[in-house]
N, C-alpha and C positions, 0 to 999 in steps of 0.2 A: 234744692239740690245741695247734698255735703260733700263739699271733698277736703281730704288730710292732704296737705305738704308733709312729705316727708325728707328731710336730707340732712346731712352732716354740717353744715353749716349754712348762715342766713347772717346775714346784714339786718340792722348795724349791731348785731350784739356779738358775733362772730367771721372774722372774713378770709381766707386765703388766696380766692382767686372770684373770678368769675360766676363760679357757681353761689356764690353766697348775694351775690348784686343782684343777680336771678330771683334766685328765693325769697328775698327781702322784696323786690318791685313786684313780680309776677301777681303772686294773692292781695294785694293791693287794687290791682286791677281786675279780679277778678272777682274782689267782691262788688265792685263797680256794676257790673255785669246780674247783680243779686244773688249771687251764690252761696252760701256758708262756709268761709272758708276758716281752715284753720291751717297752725304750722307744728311742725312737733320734728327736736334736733338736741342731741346732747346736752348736757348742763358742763361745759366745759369750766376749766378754773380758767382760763384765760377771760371768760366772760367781765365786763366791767360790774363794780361795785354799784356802780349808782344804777345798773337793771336787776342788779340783785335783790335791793334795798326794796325795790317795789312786787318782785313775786310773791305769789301766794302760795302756799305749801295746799296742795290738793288732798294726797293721800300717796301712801307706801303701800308697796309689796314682796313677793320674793315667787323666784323664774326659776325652774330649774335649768340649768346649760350640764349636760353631763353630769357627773358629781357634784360641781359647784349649787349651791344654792342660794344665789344672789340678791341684793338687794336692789329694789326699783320705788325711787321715789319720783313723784310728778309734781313741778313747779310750773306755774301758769302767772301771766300775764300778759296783759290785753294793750295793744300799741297801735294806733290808728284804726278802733272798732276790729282789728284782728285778736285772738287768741292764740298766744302760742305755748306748746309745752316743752318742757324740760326733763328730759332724761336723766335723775341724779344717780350715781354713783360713783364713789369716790376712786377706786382700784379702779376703773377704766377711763372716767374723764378727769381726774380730778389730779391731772397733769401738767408740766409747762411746754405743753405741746400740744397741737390742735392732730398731727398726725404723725405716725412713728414708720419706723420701719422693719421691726421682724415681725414674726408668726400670730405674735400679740397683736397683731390689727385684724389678725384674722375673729379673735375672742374678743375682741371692743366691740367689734360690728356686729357679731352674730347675735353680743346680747343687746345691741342697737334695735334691730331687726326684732327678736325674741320679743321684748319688753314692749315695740310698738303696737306690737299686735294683743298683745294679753292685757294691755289699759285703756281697751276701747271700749269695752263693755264698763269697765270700771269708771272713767272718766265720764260714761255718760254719752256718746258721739260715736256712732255707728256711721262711717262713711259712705256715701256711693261709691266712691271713687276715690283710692290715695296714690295720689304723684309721686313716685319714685326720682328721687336722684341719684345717679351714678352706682360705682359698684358696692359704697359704704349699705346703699340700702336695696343692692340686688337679692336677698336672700327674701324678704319680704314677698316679691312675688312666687317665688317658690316654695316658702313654709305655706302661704295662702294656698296653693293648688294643691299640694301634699297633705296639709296636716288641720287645715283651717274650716275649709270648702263645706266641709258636708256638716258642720257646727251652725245650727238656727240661726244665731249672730250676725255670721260669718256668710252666710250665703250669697247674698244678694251684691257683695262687694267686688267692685273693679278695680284692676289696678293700670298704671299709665307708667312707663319707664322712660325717662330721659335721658340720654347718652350725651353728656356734657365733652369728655375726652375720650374715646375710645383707647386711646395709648395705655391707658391706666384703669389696670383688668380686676384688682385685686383676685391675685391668685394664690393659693395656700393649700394646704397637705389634706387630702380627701380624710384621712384618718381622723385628722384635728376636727372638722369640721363636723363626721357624722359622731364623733363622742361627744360635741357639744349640743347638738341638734338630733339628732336620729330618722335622718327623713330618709335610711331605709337603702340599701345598695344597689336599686334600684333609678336612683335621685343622681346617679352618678357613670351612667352609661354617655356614651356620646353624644347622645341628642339631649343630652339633660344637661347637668350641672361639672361634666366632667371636660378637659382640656389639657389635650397634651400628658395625661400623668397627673394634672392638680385639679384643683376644683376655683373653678372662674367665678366671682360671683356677679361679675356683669354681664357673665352669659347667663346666670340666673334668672337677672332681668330682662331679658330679651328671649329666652326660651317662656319662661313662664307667664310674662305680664300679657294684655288682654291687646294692649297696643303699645307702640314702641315709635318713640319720638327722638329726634334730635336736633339740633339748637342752628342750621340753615339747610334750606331747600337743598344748596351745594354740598354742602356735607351726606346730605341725606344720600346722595347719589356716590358721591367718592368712595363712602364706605363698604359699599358696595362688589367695590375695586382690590385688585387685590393688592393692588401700591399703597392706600387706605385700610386696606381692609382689616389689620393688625391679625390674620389668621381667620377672623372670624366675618370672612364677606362672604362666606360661601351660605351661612347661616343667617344672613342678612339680606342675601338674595330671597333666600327660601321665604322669608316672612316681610318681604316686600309689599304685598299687599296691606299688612299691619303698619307698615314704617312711614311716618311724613318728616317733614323737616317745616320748621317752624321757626323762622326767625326770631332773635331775641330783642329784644329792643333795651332802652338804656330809663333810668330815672329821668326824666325830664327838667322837676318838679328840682333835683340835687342837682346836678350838671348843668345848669343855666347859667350862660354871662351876665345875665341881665339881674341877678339876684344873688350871687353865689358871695358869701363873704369871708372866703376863704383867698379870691384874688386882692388886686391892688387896685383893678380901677374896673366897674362892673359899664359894661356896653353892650349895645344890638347890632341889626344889621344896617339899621338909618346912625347908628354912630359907632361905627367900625373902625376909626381913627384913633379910638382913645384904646384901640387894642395894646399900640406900639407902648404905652407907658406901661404896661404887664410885662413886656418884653423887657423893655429898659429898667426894671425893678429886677426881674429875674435874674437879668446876665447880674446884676449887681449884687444879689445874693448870691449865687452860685459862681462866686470870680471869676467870671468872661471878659473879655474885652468889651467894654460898652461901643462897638462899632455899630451904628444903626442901621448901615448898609450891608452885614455878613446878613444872610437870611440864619436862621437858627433851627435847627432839625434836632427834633425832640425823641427819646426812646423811654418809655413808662412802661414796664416786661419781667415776666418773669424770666431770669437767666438761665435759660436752656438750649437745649441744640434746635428743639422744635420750633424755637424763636428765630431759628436764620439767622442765629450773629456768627456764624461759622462762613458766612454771606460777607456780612461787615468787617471779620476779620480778617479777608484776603484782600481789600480794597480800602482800609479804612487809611492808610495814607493818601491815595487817590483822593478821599472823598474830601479829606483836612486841604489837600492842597486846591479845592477849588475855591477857601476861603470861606469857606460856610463855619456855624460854630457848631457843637454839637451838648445834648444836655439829657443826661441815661440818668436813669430811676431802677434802682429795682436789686430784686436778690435772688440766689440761687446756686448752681454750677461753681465750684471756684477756679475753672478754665476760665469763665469769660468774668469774673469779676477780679481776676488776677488781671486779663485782658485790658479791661475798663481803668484798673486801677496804674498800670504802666500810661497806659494811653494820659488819663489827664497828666501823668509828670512830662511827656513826651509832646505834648500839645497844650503845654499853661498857656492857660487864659484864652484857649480855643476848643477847648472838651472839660465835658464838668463828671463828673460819675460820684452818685451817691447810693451807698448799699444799706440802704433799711425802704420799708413799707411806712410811705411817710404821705399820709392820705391830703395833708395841706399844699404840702409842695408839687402831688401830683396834679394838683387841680393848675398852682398857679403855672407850673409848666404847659399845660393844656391851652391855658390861656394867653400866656408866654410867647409862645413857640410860634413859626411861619410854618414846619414842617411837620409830619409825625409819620416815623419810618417804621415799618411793619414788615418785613421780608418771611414772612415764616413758611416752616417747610409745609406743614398743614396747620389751619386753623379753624376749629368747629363753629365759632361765629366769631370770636372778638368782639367786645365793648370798646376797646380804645377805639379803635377808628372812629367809630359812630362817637365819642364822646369829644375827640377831636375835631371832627367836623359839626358839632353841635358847638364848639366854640369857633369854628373858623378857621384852626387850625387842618390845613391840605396834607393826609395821606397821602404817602409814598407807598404802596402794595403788591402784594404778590398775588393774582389771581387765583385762589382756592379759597373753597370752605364760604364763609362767610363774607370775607373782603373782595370776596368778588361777585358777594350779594348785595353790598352796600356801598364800595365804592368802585365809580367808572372812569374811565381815564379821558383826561382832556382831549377834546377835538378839536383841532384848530380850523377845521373847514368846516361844521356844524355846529361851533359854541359850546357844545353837549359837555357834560363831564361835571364832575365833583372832586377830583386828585389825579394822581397819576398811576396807573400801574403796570407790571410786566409779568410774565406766563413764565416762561421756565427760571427753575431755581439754578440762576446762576450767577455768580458774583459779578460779571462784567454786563449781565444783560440791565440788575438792580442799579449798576453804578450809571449807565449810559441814563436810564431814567431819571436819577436824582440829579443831573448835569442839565437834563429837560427842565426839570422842575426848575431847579435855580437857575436856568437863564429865563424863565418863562419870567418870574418872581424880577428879576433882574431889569428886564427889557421890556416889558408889557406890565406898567403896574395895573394899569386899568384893567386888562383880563385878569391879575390875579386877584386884584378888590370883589370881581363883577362874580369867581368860582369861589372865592371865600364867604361872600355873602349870602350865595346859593347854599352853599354847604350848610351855612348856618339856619337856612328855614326846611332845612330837611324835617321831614316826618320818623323820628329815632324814636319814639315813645312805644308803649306795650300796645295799644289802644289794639290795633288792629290783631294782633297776634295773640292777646287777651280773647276775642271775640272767638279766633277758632281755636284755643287751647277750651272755652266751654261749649261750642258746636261738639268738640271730641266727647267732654264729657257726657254731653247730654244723649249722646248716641250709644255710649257706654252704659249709661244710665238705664237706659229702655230696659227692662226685663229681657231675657231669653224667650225664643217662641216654646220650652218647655214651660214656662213659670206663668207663661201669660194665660186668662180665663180662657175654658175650654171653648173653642170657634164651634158659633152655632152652625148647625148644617146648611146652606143654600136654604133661601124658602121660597115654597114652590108658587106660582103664579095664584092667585085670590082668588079663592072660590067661593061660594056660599056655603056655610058649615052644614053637612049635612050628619043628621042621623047616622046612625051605622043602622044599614037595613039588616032586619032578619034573616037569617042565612035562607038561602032561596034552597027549596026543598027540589032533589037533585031530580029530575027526568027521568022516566024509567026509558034505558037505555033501548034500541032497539035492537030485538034478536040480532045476533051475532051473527052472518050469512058466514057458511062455510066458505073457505081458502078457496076458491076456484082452482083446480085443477090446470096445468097445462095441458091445453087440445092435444091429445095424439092420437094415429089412427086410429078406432076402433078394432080391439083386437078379440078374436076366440077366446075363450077360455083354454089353455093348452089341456090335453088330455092330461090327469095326474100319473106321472107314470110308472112304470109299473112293479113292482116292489123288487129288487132288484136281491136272487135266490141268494141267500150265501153259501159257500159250500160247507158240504155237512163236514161237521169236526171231527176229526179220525178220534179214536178214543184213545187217548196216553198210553203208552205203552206203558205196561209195568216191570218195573226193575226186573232187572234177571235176578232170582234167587239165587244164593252159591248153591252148591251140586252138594248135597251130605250124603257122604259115605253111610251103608247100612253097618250099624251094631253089629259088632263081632259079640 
């Protein structure tokens, strides 16, 4: 079985969020599984030199997009027995930016999309099935249905879409779109590629693909909704039967305490004491107060609304005043990294805020930290959490999406639990929690050692979510019952083969016995009667002649 990754970015040669941690673990695991897998994503300039140093130039081509006549070259190299390709060209990646923001991301992607499909025959690797990510490569399943399908090549090919964010639609100018493409004004009715006025391309992916995935069970249902459902739950209902939710799991193998040499002092769950010297390095890095007793509540996030810090912002003197430290990662919005940035002068050496994607410091923070606060307004799985309780670090959460697939709140009558969490997005409902957590933290070390150590033998790996991301495939895989050899007829119970006998020469039939009559009485013959005179014909009168005078 082949299948293509296809998506806009992948670890570790490219990363901006989540979906590239995906990319990067997922076909790892599933070649695990014996699959064939391959990855195929931009040749970005942001990519580092030293993966560059090692690809190998494949072969070039050229795409038509509208008038443009583009260049497409394919760079490969092979990283843990996978294959991945590279999409060169330079006018659309060959940028200091992994993603922009006008009309232009509409014509990056389309020729993303374009060039995916027209170097599979070229490259050799005709897929069963290529995995869609997000809306960068929703066009993918709609030039396949449109434009691809009835191509010999092209036939037999599935495709799988996965809805990483649904908030982020990529939408742009139906006009833009069909000059670069021409799939036809048809491609752009309501049930198709069309939205509000623009054209979606990750409604693309979910009207066209064969199945449609998204990254937790919870999510898979919210979106549904029409509080989730960013406009398009109604169209997600509809194809419910195609849609599962598939938890994502985390690298194991990179996120381990026990190996990671990115912290200060690497421990398990039989030496969970040697955490506090990660903590005590951290604050000392990031100038905290080295007080061993503040607990330390961690934020590693992209700086957005969807992140809940509009949560954090009505209560964050609350939360300072109950003595706790605090220690934020991350970039984004410049509301809350203005936010962030008042707040440490406001709270020296009690709140730390750093604004860059600083992959070492997030680790040691993870390891660092007693707490890791999550509030967000929706979240489609989240990796933090699960990477935080893979170090022992206790989630703070808000019940949605995935965090309320992966972490459960403490019971104090049951034991039960891995963090803490709370259901309505409210500032005072988040703060009453984290006052839980830290007297729990405070007053009860031995139940926070006994949920820190649990957390840490959790099951966070791909393993199992690997297994039915290729149950999907392989069910995709099946041919159509059009494609499949023609179904022999039933056969009939086993008989002895006989001869075909000689047509049996037909019986002469016997005489035909007339109709029987209905019995009725026996009647006379009536007398024929009797010719019936006509009256004789008067003979026509003949005109009157006029009277003629006699001749004078």
């Amino acid at each position: 079985m082949k299948i293509l990754f296809a998506a806009s970015e992948c670890a570790p040669f490219v990363k901006t969020g989540g979906l590239a941690d995906v990319v990067g673990a997922l076909p790892r695991r599933i070649l695990d599984e014996g699959a064939d897998v391959r990855v195929i994503l931009p040749m970005y300039s942001a990519i580092d030199m030293r993966w560059r140093e090692k690809m190998e130039h494949v072969l070039f081509f050229y795409v038509n997009l509208g008038w443009r006549r583009q260049y497409v070259g394919i760079e490969r190299l092979v990283v843990d027995g996978i294959p991945y390709y590279f999409v060169d060209n330079e006018q659309y990646f060959g940028r200091n930016y992994i993603y922009g923001f006008g009309a232009d991301e509409g014509e990056r992607f389309a020729f993303f999309c374009r060039a995916v499909l027209e170097c599979l025959p070229l490259i050799d690797f005709v897929p069963d099935v290529i995995h869609c990510h997000d809306w960068q490569t929703g066009l993918i399943p709609a030039l396949m249905n449109i434009q691809y399908k009835k191509l010999e090549k092209y036939r037999n090919i599935r495709t799988v879409f996965t809805i990483h964010n649904l908030q982020y639609q990529g939408l742009f100018q139906i006009e833009d779109i069909e000059e670069m493409l021409s799939l036809g004004t048809l491609a752009y009715t309501k049930d198709s590629l069309e939205f509000y006025g623009m054209c979606s391309l990750i409604k693309g992916g979910i009207v066209f693909s064969d199945r449609v995935t998204t990254v937790s069970p919870t999510y898979a249902e919210e979106i549904q909704t029409a509080y989730y459902g960013e406009r398009l739950d109604g169209l997600l209902r509809a194809r419910a039967g195609e849609l599962s939710g598939i938890l994502n799991g985390i690298d194991v193998d990179e996120y381990n305490p026990e190996t990671d040499p990115s912290i200060f002092a690497n421990y398990t769950p039989d030496s969970f004491e040697k955490k506090a010297a990660n903590k005590q390095q951290l604050k000392r890095q990031l100038g905290l107060r080295e007080d061993a007793d503040a607990p330390l509540i961690a934020m590693v996030t992209r700086m957005s609304g969807q992140k809940g810090l509009d949560l954090v912002e009505r209560v964050l003197g609350e939360i300072m005043s109950t003595g706790a430290q605090m220690a934020v990662l991350g970039m984004g919005e410049s509301r809350y990294e203005d936010l962030f940035n008042w707040a440490q002068w406001k709270y020296d050496g009690q709140l730390s805020a750093t604004f860059q994607m600083n992959h070492e410091l997030a680790h040691r923070i993870y390891a660092g930290a007693d707490m890791f606060l999550m509030p967000s307004m929706f979240e489609p799985c989240g990796l933090s959490q699960m990477i935080s309780l893979r170090y022992g670090t206790l989630p703070i959460a808000r019940e949605t999406g995935g965090l309320r697939d992966t972490v459960f709140s403490y019971n104090e009558f049951t034991g039960e639990g891995n963090g803490f969490t709370f259901l309505n997005y409210n500032a005072h409902d988040m703060l009453h929690v984290i006052e839980r957590a830290i007297a729990v933290y405070r007053d009860q070390p031995d139940v926070w050692k006994m949920l820190a150590k649990r957390a840490m033998m959790g099951n966070y790996g791909w393993d199992q979510s690997a297994k039915r991301y290729v149950e999907l495939y392989r069910e995709l895989a099946q041919p159509e019952e059009a494609e499949k050899p023609i179904r022999k007829p039933r056969a009939k119970k086993a008989v002895p083969e006989r001869q075909p006998a000689p047509e049996p020469v037909p019986e002469p039939k016997p005489a035909r016995k007339p109709r029987a009559k209905k019995a009725v009485p026996e009647q006379q013959p009536a007398p024929e009667p009797a010719p019936v005179e006509k009256p004789k014909r008067k003979p026509r009168a003949k005109k009157a002649a006029p009277e003629q005078k006699p001749e004078v």
